[in-house]
C-alpha positions in Angstrom: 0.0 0.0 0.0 3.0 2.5 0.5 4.0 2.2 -3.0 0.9 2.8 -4.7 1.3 6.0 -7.1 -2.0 8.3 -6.1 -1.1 11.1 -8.4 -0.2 9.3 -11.7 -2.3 6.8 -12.9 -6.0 8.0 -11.9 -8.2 9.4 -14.4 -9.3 12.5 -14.0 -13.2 13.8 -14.6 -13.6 16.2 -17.4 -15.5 19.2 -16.5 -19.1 20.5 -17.8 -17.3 22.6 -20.3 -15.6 19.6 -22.2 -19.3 17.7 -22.1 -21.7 18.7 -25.0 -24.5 19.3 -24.3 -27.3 16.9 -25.3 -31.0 16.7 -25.4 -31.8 14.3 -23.2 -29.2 16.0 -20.6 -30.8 19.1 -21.0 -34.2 17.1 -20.0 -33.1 16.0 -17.4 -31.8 19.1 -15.9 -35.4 20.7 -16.6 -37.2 17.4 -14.9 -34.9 18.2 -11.7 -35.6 22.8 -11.8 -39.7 21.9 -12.3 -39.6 20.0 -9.5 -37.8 22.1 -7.3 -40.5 24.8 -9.1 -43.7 22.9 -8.4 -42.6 22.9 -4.3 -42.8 26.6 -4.5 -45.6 26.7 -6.7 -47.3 24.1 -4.4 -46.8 27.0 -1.2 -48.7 29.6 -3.9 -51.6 27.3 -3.9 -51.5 26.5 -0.4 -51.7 30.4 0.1 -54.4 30.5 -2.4 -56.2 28.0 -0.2 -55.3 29.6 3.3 -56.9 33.0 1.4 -60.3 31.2 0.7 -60.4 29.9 4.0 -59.2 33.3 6.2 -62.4 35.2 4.4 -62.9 37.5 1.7 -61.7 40.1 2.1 -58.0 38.3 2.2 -59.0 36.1 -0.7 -59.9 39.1 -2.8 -56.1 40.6 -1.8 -54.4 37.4 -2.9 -56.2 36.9 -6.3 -55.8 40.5 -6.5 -52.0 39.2 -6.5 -52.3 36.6 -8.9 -54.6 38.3 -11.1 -52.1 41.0 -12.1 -49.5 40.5 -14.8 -46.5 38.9 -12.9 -48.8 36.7 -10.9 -50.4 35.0 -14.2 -46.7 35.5 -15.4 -45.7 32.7 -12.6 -49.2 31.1 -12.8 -48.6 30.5 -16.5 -45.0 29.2 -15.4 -46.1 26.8 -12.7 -48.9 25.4 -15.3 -46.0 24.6 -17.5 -43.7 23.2 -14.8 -45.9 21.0 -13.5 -47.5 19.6 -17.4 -43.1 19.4 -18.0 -42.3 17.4 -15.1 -45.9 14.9 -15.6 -44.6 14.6 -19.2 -41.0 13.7 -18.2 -42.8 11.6 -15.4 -44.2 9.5 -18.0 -41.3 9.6 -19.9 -39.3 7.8 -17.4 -41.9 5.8 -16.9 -41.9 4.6 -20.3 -38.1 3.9 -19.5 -38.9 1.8 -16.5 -41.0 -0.5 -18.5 -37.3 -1.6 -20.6 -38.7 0.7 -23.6 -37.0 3.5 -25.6 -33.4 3.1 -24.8 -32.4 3.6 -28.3 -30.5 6.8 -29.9 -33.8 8.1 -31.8 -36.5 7.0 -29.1 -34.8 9.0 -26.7 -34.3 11.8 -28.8 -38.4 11.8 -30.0 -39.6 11.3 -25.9 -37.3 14.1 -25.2 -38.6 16.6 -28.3 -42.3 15.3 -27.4 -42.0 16.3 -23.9 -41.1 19.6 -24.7 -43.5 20.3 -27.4 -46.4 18.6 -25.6 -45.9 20.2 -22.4 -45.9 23.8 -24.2 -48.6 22.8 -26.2 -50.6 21.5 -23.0 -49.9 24.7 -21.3 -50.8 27.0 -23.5 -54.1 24.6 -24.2 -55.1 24.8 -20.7 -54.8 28.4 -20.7 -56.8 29.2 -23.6 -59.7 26.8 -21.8 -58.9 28.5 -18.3 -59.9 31.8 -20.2 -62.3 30.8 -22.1 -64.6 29.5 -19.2 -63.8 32.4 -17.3 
């Protein structure tokens, strides 16, 4: 054990910058922020639900809140975080059942989880208003 070289022989880990960036690694980065989002997002709508329960004069303030431009601003956020992260939910699921492992499945889960969870979003929106 004395003579064992430490310093030479051991491989070193290349850094983020020598790693190009891929697809499915940028997915993944996105599953792990939208579900660090959704906590936060879940507190808004616990606040929402402590408003409606403190009376209405409180519940007015806080739609008041996310009524105005930022709040449907992060509204409109945490509806996409949450469709992203179900979509790359089922994604993985998919995974976990031994299918789409290849090169071009991954590639098509990862573009349809991005385009579905915009297109979801922006879906549920356009009902949300139009039943207001």
């Amino acid at each position: 054990m004395s003579n064992a070289d430490l310093r030479g022989n051991r491989p070193l880990s290349p850094h983020l910058q020598i790693y190009k960036p891929i697809l499915t690694m940028v997915m993944s980065i996105l599953h792990r922020i939208t579900g660090a989002a959704l906590y936060f997002g879940t507190l808004l709508l616990a606040w929402w639900l402590i408003a409606a329960a403190a009376g209405p004069s409180y519940f007015d303030f806080v739609n008041g809140l996310y009524g105005s431009i930022l709040g449907q601003l992060v509204l409109f956020g945490f509806t996409w975080a949450l469709v992203h992260h179900m979509l790359g939910g089922l994604r993985h699921f998919i995974w976990d059942m031994g299918a789409g492992f290849g090169t071009q499945a991954r590639e098509w889960l990862a573009k349809a989880t991005i385009i579905g969870s915009v297109a979801l979003t922006l879906i549920l929106w356009v009902i949300g208003y139009a039943v207001r």
